[in-house]
C-alpha positions as CSV (number, residue, x, y, z in Angstrom):
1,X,16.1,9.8,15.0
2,X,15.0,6.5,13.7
3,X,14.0,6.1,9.8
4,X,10.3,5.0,10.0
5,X,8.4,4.1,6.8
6,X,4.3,2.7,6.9
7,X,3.2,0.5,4.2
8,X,-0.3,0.1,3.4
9,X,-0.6,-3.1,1.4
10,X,-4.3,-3.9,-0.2
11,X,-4.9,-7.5,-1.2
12,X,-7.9,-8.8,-3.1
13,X,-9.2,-11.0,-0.2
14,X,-11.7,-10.3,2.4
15,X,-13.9,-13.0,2.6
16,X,-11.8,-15.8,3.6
17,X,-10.0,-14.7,6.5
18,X,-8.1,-18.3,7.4
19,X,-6.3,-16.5,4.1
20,X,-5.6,-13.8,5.3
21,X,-4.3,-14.7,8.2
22,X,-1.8,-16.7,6.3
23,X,-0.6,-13.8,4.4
24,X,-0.6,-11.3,7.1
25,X,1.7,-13.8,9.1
26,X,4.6,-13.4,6.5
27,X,4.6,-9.7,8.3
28,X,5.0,-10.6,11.5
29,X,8.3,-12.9,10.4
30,X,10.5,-9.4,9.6
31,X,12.5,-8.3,12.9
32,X,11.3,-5.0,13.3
33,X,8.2,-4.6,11.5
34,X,5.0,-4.0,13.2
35,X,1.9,-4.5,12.5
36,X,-0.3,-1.9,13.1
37,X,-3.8,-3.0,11.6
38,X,-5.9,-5.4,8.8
39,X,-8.9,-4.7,8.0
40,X,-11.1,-7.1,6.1
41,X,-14.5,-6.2,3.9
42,X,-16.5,-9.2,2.3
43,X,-18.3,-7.2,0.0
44,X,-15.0,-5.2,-1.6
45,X,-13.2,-8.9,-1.0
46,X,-10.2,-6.3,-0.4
47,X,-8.1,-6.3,3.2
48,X,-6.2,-3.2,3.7
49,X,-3.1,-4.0,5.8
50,X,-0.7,-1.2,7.8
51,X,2.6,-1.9,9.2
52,X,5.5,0.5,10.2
53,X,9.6,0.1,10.2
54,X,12.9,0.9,9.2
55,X,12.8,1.2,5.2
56,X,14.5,-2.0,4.6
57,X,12.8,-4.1,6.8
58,X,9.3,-2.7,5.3
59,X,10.6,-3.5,2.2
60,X,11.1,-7.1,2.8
61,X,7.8,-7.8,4.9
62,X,6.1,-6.4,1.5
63,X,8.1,-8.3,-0.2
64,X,7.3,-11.5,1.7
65,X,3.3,-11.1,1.4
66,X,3.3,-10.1,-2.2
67,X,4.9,-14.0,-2.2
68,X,2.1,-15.5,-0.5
69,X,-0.8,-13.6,-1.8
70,X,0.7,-14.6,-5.8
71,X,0.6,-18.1,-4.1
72,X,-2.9,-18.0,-2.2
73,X,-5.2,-16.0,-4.4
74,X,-6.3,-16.3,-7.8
75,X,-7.4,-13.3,-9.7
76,X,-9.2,-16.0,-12.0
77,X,-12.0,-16.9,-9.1
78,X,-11.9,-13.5,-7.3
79,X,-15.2,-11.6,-7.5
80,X,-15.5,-8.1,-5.6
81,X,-16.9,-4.6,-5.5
82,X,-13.8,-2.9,-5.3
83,X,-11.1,-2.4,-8.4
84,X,-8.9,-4.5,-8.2
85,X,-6.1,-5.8,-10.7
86,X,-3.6,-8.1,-9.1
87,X,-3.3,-11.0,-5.5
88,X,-1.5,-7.8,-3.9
89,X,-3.5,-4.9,-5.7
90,X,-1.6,-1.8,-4.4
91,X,1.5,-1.2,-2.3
92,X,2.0,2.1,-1.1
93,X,5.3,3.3,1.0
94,X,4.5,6.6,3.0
95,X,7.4,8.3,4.9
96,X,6.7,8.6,8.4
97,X,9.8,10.1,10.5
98,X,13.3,10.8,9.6
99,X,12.9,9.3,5.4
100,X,12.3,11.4,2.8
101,X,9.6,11.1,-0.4
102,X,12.6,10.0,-2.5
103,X,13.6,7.2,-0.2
104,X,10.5,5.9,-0.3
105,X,10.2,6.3,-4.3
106,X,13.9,4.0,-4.3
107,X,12.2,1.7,-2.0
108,X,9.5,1.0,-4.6
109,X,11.3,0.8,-7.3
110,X,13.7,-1.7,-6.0
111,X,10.6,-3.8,-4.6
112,X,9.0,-3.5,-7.9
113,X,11.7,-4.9,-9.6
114,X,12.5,-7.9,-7.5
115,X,9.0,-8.6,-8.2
116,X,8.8,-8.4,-11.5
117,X,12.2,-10.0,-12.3
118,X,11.8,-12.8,-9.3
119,X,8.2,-13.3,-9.1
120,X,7.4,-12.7,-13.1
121,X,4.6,-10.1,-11.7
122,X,4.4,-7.3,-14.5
123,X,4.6,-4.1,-11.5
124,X,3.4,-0.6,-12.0
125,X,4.9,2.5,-10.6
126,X,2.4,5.1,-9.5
127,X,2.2,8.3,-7.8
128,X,5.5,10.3,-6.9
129,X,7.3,7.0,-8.1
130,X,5.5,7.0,-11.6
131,X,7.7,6.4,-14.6
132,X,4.8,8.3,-16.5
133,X,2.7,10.9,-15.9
134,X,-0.2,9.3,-16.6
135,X,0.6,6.4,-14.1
136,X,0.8,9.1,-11.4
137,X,-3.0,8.2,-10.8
138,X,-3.8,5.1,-9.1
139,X,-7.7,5.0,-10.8
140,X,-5.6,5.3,-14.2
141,X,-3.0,2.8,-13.8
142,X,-6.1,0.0,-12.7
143,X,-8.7,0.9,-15.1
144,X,-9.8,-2.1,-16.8
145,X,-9.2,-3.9,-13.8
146,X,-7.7,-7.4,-14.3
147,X,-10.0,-8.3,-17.2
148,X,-8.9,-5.7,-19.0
149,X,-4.9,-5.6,-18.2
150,X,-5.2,-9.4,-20.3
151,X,-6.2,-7.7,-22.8
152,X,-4.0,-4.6,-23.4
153,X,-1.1,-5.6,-21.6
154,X,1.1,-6.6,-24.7
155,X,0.0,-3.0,-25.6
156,X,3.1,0.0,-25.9
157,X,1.0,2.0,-22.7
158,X,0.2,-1.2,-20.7
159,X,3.8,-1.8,-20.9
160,X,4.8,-2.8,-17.1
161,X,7.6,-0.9,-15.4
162,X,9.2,-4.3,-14.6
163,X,8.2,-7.9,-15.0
164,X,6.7,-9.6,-18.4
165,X,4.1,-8.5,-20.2
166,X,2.1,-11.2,-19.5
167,X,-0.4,-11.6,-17.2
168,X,-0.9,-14.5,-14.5
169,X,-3.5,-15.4,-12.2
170,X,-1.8,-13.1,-9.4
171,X,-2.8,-10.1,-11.8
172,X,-0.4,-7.4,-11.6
173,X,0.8,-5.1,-8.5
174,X,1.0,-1.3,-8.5
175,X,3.7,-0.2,-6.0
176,X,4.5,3.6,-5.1
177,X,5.3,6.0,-2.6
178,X,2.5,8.9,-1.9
179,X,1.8,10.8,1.4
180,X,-0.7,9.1,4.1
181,X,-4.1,9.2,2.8
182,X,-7.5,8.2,4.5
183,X,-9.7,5.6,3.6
184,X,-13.2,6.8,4.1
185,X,-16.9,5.4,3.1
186,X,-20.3,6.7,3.8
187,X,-23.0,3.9,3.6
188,X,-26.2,4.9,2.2
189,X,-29.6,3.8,3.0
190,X,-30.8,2.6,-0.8
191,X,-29.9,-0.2,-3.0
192,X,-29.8,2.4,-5.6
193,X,-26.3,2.3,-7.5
194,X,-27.1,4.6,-9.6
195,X,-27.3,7.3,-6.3
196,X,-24.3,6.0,-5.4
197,X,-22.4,6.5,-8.7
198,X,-24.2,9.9,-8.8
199,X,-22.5,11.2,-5.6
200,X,-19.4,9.7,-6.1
201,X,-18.9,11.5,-8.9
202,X,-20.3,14.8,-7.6
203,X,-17.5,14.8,-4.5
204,X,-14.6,13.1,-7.0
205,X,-11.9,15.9,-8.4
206,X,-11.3,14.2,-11.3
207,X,-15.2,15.1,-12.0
208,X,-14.8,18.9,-11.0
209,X,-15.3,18.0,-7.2
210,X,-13.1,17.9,-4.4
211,X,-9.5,18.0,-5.7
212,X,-7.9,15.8,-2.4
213,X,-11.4,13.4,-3.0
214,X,-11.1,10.2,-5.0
215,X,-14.5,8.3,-5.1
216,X,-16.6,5.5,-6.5
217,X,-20.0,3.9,-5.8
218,X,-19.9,0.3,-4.1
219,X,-22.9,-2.0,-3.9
220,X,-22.8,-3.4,-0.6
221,X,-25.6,-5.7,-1.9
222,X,-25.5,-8.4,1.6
223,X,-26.1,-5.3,4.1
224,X,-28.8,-3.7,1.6
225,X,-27.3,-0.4,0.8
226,X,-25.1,1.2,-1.3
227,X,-21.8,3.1,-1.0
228,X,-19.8,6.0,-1.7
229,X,-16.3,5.3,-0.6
230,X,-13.4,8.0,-0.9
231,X,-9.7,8.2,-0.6
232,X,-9.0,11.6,0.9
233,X,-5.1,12.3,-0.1
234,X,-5.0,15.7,1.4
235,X,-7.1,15.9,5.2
236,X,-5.9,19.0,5.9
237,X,-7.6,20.9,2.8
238,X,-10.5,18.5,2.5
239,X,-11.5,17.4,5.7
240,X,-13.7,14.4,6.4
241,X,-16.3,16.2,7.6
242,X,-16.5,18.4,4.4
243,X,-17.1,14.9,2.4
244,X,-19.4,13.6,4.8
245,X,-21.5,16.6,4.5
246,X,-21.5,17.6,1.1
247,X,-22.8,13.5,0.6
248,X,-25.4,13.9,3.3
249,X,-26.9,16.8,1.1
250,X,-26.5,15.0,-2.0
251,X,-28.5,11.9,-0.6
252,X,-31.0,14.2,0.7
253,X,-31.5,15.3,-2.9
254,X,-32.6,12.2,-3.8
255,X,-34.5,11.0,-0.5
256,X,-31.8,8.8,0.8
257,X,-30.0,8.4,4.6
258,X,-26.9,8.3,5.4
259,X,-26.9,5.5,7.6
260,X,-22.9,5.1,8.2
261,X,-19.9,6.2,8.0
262,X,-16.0,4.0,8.5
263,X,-12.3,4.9,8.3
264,X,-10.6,1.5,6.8
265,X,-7.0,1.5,8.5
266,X,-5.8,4.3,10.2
267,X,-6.5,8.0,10.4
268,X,-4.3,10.8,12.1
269,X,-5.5,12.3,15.2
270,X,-6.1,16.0,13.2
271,X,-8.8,14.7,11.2
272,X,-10.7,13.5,14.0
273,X,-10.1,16.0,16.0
274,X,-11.3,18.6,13.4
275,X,-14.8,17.0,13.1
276,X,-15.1,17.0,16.7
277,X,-14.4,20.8,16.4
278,X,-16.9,21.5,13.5
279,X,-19.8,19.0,14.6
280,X,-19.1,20.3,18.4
281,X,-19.2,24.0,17.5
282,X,-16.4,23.7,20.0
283,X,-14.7,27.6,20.5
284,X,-10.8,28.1,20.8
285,X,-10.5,23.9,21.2
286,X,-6.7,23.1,20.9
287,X,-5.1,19.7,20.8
288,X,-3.2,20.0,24.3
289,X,-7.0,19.9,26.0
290,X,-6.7,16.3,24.8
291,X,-6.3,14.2,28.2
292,X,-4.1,11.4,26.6
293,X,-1.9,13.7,24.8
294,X,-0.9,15.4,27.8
295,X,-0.7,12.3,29.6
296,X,1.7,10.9,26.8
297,X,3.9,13.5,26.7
298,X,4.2,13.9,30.6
C-alpha cells in the first residue's frame, strides 16, 4: 500500500492571483506530488492550497512554496479579513493512507526546522505536533496575528519552536499534523458584524458551542454581507448540516438570510452525502446507491 500524506497549505494572498500562480507552481515541480485544488478569496486575501503524496515528497513541495511565498508576499502591505500571521500562514500534514499521525507529526517537525534554521522563519508547532499544550490550538498559537507576534515575540511564551525570535516581513509559519478538517462558511444577508460575531461565537466550542466547530465573523464588505466561517475538525459528530442550521436559526433571531453557503478545498464524500440524507428525508439511503461509486469500483 502506498504512503499517502495531503497537505493543506494557507497563504496570505488571494487577491493577486498572477501570485499565486507563481507560488502554486513550486508544487507542481516535486515528482510525485499532485495538486488537488487552490482556492483564492479576495476578501480573506487567504488561498487555501491541497496537494497529496508520498510523505517526503509532500514535505519538500511545502517546503518549496513556503520559499516563494517568504519571497513574494509581504506581511508589511497585506490587509485581509482572515487571521493571519505569516507569507505561508498555516501548514497542516493530514495522513491519508498507509502513514500514521506520528509520521506526520516527524514530518512537521523536520519541515519546521529547515525553515526556521534555513529560512530564519520563527515556526510554531501546533495541534498533535505541539511542543505545548497551549499551542495545540491553531486560534491560540495566531492570536495577535502578525501585529501582535512583533510585539511579544522576544517574550518566554512567544518563543518559536525553531527559527529566531525575530520577526520578518514573511511573519511566522505554524506547521502541524491534525486530522482532515472542513472548511465551511455561511454568508449572511446583512452588513452587520456584530450578527456575525454573535453567531460565530454561539456555534464556536471554545464559547460553549459545538466542540468539532471553530468559528469567526468575516466582513465580506465588496459582496455586501457578512460571514460566519467555520472549521469543522470532526464531520462525523458535528455534521455540516447541524452548523448550517443551527446559524439559519440564529440569523432568523435577528432578521437576517442566509444567502450562501461554500466548502473552501475539499470535503469527504460522507459529509455530503449526510446532508443529502437529512435535507432529503431520504429512508434507509446507503452509499452503494451512489451511481459513481459503483461504477468506480466495478
Amino acid at each position: 500500500m502506498a504512503k499517502i500524506v495531503e497537505c493543506i497549505p494557507n497563504i496570505s494572498e488571494g487577491k493577486r492571483l498572477d501570485v499565486v500562480e507563481e507560488i502554486i507552481a513550486e508544487i507542481k515541480k516535486v515528482p510525485g506530488v499532485l495538486l488537488l485544488d487552490y482556492s483564492s478569496n479576495a476578501d480573506h486575501n487567504r488561498t487555501v492550497i491541497t496537494f497529496i503524496g508520498e510523505p517526503e515528497g509532500v514535505k519538500e513541495a511545502a517546503w518549496k512554496l513556503i520559499c516563494k511565498a517568504a519571497e513574494m508576499i509581504d506581511l508589511d502591505q497585506h490587509q485581509g479579513e482572515h487571521p493571519r500571521m505569516g507569507a505561508t500562514d498555516v501548514v497542516p500534514f493530514v495522513p491519508v493512507q498507509g502513514v500514521t499521525m506520528e509520521e506526520c507529526v516527524e514530518l512537521a517537525a523536520s519541515l519546521g526546522k529547515r525553515v526556521g534554521e534555513e529560512l530564519g522563519i520563527p515556526v510554531y508547532l501546533y495541534e498533535h505536533a505541539a511542543t505545548r499544550p497551549e499551542r495545540k490550538n491553531l486560534a491560540d498559537v495566531r492570536r495577535g496575528q502578525y501585529e501582535g507576534l512583533k510585539e511579544t515575540i522576544t517574550e518566554p511564551k512567544r518563543t518559536p519552536d525553531f527559527g529566531p525570535s525575530v520577526v520578518g516581513k514573511a511573519g511566522a509559519t505554524i506547521i502541524g499534523a491534525r486530522p482532515p478538517l472542513v472548511a465551511f462558511n455561511v454568508n449572511l444577508g446583512t452588513t452587520n458584524m456584530e450578527i456575525a460575531k454573535a453567531i460565530a461565537k454561539g456555534i464556536r466550542g471554545s464559547s460553549g458551542g459545538f466542540v468539532n466547530v471553530k468559528a469567526l465573523g468575516v466582513d465580506l464588505s465588496e459582496d455586501g454581507m457578512v460571514q460566519v466561517s467555520m472549521n469543522m475538525v470532526n464531520t462525523e459528530a458535528t455534521p455540516l448540516y447541524r452548523a448550517f442550521d443551527f446559524i439559519k436559526n440564529e440569523a432568523a433571531h435577528y432578521g437576517v438570510p442566509v444567502v450562501g453557503s461554500e466548502i473552501v478545498g475539499l470535503v469527504p464524500l460522507n459529509s455530503m452525502l449526510s446532508a443529502a440524507e437529512y435535507y432529503l428525508n431520504l429512508k434507509g439511503f446507503s452509499p452503494e446507491q451512489i451511481l459513481e461509486k459503483r461504477v468506480y469500483n466495478f
